[in-house]
py3Dmol code that shows the C-alpha trace and the ligand (Angstrom):
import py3Dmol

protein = """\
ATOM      1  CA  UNK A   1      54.369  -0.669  23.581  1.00  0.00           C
ATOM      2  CA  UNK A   2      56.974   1.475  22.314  1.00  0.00           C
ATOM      3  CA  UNK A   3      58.953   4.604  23.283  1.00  0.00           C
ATOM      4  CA  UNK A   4      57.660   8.058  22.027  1.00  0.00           C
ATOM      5  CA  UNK A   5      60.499   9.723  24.103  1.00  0.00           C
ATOM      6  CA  UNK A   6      63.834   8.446  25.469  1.00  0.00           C
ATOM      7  CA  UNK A   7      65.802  10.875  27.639  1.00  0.00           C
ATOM      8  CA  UNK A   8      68.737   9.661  29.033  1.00  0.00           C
ATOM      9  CA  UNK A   9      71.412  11.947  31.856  1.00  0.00           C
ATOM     10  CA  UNK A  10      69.905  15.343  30.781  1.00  0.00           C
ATOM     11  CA  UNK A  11      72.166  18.306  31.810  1.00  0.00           C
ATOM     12  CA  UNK A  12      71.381  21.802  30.906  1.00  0.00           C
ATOM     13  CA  UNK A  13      73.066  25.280  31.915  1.00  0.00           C
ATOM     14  CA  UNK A  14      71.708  28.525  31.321  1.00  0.00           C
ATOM     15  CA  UNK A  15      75.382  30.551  31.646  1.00  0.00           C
ATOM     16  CA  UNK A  16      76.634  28.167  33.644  1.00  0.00           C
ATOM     17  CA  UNK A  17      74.134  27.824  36.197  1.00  0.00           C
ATOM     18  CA  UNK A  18      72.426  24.310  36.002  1.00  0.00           C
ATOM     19  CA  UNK A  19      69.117  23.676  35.325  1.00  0.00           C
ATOM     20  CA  UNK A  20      69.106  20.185  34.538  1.00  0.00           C
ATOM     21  CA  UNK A  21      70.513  17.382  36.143  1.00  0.00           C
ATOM     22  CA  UNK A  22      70.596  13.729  35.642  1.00  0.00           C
ATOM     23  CA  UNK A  23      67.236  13.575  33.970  1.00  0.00           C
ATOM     24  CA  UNK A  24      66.361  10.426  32.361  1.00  0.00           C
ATOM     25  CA  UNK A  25      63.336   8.952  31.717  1.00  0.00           C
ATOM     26  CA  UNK A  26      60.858   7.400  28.766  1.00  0.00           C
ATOM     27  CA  UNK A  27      57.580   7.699  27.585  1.00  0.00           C
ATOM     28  CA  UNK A  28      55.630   5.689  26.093  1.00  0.00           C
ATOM     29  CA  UNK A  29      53.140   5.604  23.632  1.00  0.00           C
ATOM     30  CA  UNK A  30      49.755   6.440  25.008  1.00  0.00           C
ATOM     31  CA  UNK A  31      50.890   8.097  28.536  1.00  0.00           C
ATOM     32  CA  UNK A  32      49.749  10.855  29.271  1.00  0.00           C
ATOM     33  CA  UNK A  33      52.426  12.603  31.779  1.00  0.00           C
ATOM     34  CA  UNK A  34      51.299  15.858  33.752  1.00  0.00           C
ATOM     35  CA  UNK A  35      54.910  17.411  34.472  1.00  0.00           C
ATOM     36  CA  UNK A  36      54.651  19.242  38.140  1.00  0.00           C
ATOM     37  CA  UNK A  37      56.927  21.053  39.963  1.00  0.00           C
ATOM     38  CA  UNK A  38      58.399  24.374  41.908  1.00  0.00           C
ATOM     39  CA  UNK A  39      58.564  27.964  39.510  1.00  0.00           C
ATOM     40  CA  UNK A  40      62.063  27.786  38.156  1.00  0.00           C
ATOM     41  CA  UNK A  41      62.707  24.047  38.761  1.00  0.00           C
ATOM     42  CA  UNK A  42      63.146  23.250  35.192  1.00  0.00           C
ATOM     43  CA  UNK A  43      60.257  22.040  33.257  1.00  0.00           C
ATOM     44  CA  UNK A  44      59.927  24.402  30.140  1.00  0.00           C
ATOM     45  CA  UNK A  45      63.525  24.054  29.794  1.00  0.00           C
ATOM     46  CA  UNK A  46      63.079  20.105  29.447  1.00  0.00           C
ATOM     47  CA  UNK A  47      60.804  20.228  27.067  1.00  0.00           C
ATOM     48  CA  UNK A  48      62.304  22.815  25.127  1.00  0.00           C
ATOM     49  CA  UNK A  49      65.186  20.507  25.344  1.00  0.00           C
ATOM     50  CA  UNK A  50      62.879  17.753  24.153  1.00  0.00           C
ATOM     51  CA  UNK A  51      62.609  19.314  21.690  1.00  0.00           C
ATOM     52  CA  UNK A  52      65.652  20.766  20.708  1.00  0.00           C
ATOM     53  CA  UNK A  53      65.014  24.361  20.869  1.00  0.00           C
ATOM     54  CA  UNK A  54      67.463  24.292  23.530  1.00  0.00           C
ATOM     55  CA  UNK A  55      70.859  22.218  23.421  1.00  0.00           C
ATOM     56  CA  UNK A  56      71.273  19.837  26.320  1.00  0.00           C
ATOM     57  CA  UNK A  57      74.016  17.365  27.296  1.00  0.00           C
ATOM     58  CA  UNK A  58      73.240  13.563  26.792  1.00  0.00           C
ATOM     59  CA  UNK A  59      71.330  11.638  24.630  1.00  0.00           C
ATOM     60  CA  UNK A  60      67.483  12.024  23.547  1.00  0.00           C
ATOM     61  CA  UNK A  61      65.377   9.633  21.044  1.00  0.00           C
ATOM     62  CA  UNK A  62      62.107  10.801  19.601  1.00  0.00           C
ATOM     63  CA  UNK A  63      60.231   7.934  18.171  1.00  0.00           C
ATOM     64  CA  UNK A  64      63.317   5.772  18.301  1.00  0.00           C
ATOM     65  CA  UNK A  65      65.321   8.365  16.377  1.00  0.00           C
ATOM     66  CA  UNK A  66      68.076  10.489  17.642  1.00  0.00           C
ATOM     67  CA  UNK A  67      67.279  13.787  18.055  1.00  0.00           C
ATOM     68  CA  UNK A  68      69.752  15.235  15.740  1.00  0.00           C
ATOM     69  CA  UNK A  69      68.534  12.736  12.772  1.00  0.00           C
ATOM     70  CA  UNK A  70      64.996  13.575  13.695  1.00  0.00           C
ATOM     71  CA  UNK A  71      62.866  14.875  11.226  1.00  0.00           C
ATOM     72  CA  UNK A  72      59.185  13.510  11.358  1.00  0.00           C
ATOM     73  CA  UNK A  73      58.279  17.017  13.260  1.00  0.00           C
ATOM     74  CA  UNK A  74      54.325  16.729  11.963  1.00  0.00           C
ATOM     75  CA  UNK A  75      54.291  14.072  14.560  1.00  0.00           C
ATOM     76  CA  UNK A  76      54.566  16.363  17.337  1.00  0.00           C
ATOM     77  CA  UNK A  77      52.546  19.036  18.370  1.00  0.00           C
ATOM     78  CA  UNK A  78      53.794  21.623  20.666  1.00  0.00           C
ATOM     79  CA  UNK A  79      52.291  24.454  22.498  1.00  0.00           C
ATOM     80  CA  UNK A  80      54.294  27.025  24.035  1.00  0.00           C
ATOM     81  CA  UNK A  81      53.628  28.443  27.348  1.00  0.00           C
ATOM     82  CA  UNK A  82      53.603  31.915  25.206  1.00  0.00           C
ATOM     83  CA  UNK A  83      53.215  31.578  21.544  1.00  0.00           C
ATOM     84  CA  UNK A  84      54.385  34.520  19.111  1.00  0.00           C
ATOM     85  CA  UNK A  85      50.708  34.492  18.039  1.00  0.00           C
ATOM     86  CA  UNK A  86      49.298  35.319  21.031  1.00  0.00           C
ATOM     87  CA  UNK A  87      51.674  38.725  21.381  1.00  0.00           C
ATOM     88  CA  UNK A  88      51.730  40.073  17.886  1.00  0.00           C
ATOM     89  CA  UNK A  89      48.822  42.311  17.481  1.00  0.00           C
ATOM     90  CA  UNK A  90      48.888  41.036  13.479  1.00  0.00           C
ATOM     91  CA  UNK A  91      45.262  40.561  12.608  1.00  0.00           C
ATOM     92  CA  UNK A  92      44.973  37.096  11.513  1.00  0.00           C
ATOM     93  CA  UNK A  93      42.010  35.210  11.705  1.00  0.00           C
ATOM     94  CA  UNK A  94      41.543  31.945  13.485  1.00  0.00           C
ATOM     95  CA  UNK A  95      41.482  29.755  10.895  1.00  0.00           C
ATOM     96  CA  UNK A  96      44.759  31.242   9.486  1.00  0.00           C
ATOM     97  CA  UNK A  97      46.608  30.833  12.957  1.00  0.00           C
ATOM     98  CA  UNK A  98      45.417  26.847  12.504  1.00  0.00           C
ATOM     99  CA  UNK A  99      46.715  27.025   9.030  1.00  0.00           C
ATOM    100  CA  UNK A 100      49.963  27.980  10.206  1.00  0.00           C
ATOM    101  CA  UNK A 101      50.459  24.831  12.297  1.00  0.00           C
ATOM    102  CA  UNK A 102      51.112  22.779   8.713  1.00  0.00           C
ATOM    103  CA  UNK A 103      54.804  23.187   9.110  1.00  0.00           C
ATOM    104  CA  UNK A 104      55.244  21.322   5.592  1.00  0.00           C
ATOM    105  CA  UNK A 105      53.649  23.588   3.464  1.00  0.00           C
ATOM    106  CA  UNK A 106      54.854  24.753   0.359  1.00  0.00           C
ATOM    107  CA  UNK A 107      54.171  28.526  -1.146  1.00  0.00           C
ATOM    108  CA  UNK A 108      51.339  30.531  -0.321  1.00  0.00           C
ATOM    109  CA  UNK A 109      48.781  29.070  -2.026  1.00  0.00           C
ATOM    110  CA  UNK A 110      46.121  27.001   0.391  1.00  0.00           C
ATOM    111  CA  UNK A 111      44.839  23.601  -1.220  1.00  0.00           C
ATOM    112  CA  UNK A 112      41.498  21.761  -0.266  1.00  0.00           C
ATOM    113  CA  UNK A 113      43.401  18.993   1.877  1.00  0.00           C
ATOM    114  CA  UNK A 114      45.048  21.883   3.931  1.00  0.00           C
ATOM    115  CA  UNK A 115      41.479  23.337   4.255  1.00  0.00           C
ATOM    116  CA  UNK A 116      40.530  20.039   5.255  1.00  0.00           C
ATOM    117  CA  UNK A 117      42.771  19.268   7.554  1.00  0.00           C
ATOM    118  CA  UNK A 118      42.271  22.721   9.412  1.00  0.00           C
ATOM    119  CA  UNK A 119      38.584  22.598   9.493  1.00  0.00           C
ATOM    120  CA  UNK A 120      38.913  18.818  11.298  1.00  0.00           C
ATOM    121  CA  UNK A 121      41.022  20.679  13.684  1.00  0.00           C
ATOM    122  CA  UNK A 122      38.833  23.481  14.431  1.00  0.00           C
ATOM    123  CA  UNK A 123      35.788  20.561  14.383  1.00  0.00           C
ATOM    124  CA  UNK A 124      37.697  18.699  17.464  1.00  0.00           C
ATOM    125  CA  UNK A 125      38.648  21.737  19.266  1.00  0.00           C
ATOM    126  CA  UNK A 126      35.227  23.332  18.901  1.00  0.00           C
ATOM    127  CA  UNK A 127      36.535  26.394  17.241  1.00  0.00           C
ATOM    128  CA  UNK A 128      34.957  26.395  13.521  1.00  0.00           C
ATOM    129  CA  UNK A 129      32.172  28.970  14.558  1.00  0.00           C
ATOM    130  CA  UNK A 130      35.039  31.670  14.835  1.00  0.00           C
ATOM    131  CA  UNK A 131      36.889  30.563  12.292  1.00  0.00           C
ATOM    132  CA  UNK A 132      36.604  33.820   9.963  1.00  0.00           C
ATOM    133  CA  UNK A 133      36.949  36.097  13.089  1.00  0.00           C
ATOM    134  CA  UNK A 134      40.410  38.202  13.723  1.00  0.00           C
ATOM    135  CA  UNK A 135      42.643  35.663  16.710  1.00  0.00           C
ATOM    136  CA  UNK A 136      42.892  38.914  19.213  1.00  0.00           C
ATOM    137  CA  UNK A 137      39.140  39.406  19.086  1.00  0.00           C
ATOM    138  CA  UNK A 138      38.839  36.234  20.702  1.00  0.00           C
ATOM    139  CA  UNK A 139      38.472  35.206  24.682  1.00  0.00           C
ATOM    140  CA  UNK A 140      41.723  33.574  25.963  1.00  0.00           C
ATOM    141  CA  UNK A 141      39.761  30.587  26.130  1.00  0.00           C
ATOM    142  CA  UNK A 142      38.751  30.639  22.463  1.00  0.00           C
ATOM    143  CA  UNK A 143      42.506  31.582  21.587  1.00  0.00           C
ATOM    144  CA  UNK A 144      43.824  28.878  23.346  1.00  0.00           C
ATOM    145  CA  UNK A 145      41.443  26.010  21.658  1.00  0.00           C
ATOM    146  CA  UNK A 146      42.659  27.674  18.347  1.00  0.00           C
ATOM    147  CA  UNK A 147      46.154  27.214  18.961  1.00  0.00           C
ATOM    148  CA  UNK A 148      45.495  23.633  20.359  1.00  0.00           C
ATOM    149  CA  UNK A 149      43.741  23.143  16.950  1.00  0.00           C
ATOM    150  CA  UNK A 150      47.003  24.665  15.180  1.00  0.00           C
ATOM    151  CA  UNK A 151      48.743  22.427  17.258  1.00  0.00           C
ATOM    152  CA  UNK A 152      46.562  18.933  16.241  1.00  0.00           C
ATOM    153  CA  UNK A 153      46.502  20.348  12.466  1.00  0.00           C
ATOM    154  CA  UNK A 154      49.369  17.694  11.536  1.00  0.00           C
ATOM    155  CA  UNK A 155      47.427  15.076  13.731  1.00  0.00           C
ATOM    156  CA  UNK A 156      50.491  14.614  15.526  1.00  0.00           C
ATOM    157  CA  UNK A 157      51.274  11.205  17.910  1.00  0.00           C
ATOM    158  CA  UNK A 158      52.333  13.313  20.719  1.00  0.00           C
ATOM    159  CA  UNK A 159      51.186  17.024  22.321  1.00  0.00           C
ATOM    160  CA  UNK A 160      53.557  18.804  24.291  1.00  0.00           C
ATOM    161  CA  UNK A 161      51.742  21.839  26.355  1.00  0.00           C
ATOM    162  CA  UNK A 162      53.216  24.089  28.528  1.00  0.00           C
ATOM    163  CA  UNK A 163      50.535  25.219  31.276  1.00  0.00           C
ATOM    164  CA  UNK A 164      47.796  25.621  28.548  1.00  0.00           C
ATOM    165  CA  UNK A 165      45.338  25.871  31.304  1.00  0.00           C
ATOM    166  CA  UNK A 166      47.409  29.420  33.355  1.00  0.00           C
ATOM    167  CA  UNK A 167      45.185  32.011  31.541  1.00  0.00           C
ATOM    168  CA  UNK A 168      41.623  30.145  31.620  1.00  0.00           C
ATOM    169  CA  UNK A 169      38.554  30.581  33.362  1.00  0.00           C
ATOM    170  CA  UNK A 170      37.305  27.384  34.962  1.00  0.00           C
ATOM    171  CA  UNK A 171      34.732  26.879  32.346  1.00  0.00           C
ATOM    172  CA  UNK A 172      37.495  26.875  29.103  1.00  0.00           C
ATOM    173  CA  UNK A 173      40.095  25.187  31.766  1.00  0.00           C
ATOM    174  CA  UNK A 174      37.605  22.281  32.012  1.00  0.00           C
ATOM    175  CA  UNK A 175      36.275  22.486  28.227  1.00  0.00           C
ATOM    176  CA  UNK A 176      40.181  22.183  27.729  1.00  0.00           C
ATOM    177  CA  UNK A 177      41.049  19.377  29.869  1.00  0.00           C
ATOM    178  CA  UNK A 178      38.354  17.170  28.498  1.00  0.00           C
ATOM    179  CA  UNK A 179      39.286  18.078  24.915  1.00  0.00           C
ATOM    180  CA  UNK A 180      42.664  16.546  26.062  1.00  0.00           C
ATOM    181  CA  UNK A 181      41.358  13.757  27.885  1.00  0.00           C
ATOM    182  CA  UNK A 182      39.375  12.703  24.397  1.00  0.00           C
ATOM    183  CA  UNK A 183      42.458  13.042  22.361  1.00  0.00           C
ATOM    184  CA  UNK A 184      44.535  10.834  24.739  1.00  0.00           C
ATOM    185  CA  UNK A 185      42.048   7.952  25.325  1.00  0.00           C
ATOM    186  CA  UNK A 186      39.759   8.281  22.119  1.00  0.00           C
ATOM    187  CA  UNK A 187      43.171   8.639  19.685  1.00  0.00           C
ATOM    188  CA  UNK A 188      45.591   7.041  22.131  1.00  0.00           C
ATOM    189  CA  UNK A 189      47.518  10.768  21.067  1.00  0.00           C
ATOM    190  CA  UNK A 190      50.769  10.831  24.145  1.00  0.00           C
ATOM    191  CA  UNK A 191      50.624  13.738  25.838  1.00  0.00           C
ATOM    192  CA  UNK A 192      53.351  15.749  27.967  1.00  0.00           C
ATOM    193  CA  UNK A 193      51.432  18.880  29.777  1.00  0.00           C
ATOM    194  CA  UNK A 194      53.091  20.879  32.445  1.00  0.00           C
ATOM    195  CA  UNK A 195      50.570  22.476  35.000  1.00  0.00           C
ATOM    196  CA  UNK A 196      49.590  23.316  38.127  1.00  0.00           C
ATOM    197  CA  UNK A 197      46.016  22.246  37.859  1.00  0.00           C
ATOM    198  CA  UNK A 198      47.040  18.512  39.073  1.00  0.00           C
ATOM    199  CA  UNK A 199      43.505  18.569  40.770  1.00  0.00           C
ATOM    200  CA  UNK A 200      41.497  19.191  37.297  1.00  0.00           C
ATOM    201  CA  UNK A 201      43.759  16.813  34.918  1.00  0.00           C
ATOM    202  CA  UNK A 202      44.727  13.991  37.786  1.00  0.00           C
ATOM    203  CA  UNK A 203      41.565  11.954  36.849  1.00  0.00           C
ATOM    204  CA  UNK A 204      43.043  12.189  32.880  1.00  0.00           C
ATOM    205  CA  UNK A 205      46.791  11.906  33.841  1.00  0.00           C
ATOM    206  CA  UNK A 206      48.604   8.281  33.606  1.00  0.00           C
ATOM    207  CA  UNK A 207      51.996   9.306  35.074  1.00  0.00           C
ATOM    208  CA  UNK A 208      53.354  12.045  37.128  1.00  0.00           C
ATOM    209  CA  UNK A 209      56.770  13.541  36.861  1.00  0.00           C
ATOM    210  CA  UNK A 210      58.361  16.623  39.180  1.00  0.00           C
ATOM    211  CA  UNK A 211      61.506  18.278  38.207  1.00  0.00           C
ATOM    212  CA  UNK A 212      63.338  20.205  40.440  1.00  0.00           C
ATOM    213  CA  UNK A 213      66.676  20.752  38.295  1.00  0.00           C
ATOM    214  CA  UNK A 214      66.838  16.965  39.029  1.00  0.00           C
ATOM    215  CA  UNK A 215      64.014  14.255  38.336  1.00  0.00           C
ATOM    216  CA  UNK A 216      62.645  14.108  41.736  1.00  0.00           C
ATOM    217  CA  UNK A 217      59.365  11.149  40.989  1.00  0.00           C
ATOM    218  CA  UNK A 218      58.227   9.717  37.973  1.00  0.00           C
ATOM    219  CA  UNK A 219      55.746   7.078  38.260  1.00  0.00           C
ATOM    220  CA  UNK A 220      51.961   6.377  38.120  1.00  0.00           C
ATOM    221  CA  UNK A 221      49.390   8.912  40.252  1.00  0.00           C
ATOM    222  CA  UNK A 222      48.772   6.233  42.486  1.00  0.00           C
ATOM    223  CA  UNK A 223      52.748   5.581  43.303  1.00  0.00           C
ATOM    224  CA  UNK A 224      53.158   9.511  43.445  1.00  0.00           C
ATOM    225  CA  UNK A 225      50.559  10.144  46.520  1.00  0.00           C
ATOM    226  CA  UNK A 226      53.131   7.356  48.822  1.00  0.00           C
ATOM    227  CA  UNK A 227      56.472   8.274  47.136  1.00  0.00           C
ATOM    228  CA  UNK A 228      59.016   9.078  50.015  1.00  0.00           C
ATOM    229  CA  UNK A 229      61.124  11.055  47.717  1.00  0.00           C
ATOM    230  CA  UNK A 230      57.731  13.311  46.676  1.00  0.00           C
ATOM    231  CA  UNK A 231      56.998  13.448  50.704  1.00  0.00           C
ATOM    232  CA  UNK A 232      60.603  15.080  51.306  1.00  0.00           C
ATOM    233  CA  UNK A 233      60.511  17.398  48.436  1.00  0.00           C
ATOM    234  CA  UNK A 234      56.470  18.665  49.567  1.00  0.00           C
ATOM    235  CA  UNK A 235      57.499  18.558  53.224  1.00  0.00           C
ATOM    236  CA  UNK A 236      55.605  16.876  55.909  1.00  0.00           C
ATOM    237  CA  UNK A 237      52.144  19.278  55.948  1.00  0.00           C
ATOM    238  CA  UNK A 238      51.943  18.924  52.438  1.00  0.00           C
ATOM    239  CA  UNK A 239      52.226  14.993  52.754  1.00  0.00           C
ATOM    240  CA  UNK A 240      49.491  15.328  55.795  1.00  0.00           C
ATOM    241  CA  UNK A 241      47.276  17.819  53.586  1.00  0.00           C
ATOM    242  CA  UNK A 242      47.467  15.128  50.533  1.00  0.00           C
ATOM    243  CA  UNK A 243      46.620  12.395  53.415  1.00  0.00           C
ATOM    244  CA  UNK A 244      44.190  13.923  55.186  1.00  0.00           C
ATOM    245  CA  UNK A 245      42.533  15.033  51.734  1.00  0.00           C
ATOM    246  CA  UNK A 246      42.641  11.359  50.878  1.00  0.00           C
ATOM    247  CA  UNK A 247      41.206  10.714  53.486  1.00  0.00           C
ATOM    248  CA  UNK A 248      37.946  12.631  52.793  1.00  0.00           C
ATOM    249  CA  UNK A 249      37.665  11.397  49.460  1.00  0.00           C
ATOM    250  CA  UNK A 250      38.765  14.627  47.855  1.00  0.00           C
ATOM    251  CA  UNK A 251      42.590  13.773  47.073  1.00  0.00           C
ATOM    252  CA  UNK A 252      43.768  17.207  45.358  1.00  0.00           C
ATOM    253  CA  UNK A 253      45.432  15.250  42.332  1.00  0.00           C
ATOM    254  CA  UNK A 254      42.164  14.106  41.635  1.00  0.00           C
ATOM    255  CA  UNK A 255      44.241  10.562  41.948  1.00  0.00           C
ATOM    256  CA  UNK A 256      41.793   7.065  42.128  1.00  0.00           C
ATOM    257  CA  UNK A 257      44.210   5.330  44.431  1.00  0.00           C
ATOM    258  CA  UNK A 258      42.685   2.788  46.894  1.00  0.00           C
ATOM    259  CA  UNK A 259      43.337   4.906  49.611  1.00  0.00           C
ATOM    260  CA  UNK A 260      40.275   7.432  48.694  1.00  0.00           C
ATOM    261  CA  UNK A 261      37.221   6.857  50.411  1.00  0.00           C
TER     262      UNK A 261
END
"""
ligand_1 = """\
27
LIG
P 59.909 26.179 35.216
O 59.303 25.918 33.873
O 59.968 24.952 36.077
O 59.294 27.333 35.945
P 62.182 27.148 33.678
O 62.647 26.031 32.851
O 61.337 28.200 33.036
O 61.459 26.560 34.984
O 63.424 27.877 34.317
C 64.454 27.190 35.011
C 65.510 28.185 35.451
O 66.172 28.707 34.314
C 64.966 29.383 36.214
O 65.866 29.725 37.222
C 64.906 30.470 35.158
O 65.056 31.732 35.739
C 66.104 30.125 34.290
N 65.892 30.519 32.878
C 64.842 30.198 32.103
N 64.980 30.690 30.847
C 66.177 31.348 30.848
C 66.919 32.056 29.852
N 66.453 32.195 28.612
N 68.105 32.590 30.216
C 68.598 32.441 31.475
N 67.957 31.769 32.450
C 66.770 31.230 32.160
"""
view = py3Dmol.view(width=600, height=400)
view.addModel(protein, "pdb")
view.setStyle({"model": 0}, {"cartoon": {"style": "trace"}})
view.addModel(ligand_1, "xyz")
view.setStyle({"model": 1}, {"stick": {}})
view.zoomTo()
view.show()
């Protein structure tokens, strides 16, 4: 198995005040990593780190390559907690939003394997019935599949999402997850999604991580529900609510350990 993402003694100030801490960790290809946490402990940070939007302190690889030397970007995917799209009231349709995710292109011109490649996007994400239709005219639901599809377009090896799910009605959150289930165990695509919905995704999710400034767990679901260091940081009732939940079959990270009943 190999590494999709090697982070190694992450720090990170925003003027001066530190955000990161010590983060290290890897991911492999094929995980599929549901990053949890406390508001303002960190996580879109990391991945903007990740990613290099933001400039860190210590090392990162991204499929075995430094960061800096990096350039495969149409392996990765990313979609942004809030995406320019999504706030500028420019009337493009769907299928040109999905367009735009083809970071290589050259001029304006669109050629029959872009169109290709865009309509197999919209095809997975269940978007090609809007495709003509203007992006704001859309539910939040439908504009979010759209800009997962812009975010597949490249049919990248690994999807970063930052809480995709926030602005979704149950229906689209669970359309959503699924969609990202598929992807991860039909295409073996990695996945790194920060969200709160740990209940919906748990029964997808391979590997928890919470970051508060520091890397508090990472580890499988099953090691998450009896880490000690997870039990200090959720305090006792927490612990008791996860146990007792376990307890009644109805764990709330949705988690298969052999402790449900
Ligand atoms: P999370 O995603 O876990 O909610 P963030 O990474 O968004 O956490 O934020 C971590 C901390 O950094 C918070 O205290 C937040 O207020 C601060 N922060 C985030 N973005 C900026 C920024 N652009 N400038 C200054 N501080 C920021």
């Amino acid at each position: 198995m190999s590494a999709v993402i090697e982070a190694e003694k992450l720090h990170f100030a925003y003027a001066r005040v530190p955000v990161l801490e010590g983060v290290s960790f890897t991911v492999e290809q094929g995980d599929y990593v549901g990053i949890i946490g406390p508001n303002g402990g960190g996580k879109t940070t990391l991945l903007k780190v990740l990613l290099g939007l933001e400039n860190g302190q210590g090392s990162i690889k991204l499929f075995g390559q430094p960061l800096k030397k990096f350039n495969d970007w149409h392996k990765i995917g990313y979609l942004a907690q809030k995406s320019p799209v999504s706030q500028s009231r420019f009337p493009v349709s769907a299928e040109e939003v999905v367009l735009m995710g083809l970071s290589d292109r050259r001029g304006s011109g669109v050629s029959v394997g872009e169109l290709k490649q865009v309509h197999a996007a919209m095809q997975q994400t269940h978007t090609r019935e809007y495709a003509g239709r203007i992006f704001h005219d859309l539910s939040i639901g439908q504009q979010q599949r759209v800009l997962l599809a812009r975010a597949l377009v490249s049919q990248p090896e690994l999807l970063i999402l930052d809480e995709p799910s926030t602005a979704l009605d149950p229906e689209s959150r669970e359309m959503f997850f699924n969609l990202l289930g598929e992807l991860n165990a039909r295409r073996g695509v990695t996945i790194l999604l920060i969200t709160h919905d740990t209940g919906e995704v748990g029964k997808y999710i391979s590997k928890f991580m919470y970051i508060d400034k520091t890397l508090v767990f990472y580890g499988t679901k099953e090691e998450f529900c009896h880490s000690q260091a997870v039990a200090e940081k959720l305090g006792a009732f927490a612990q008791h609510t996860i146990d007792h939940l376990h307890n009644h079959g109805h764990c709330p990270l949705g988690c298969l350990c052999g402790e449900s009943k």
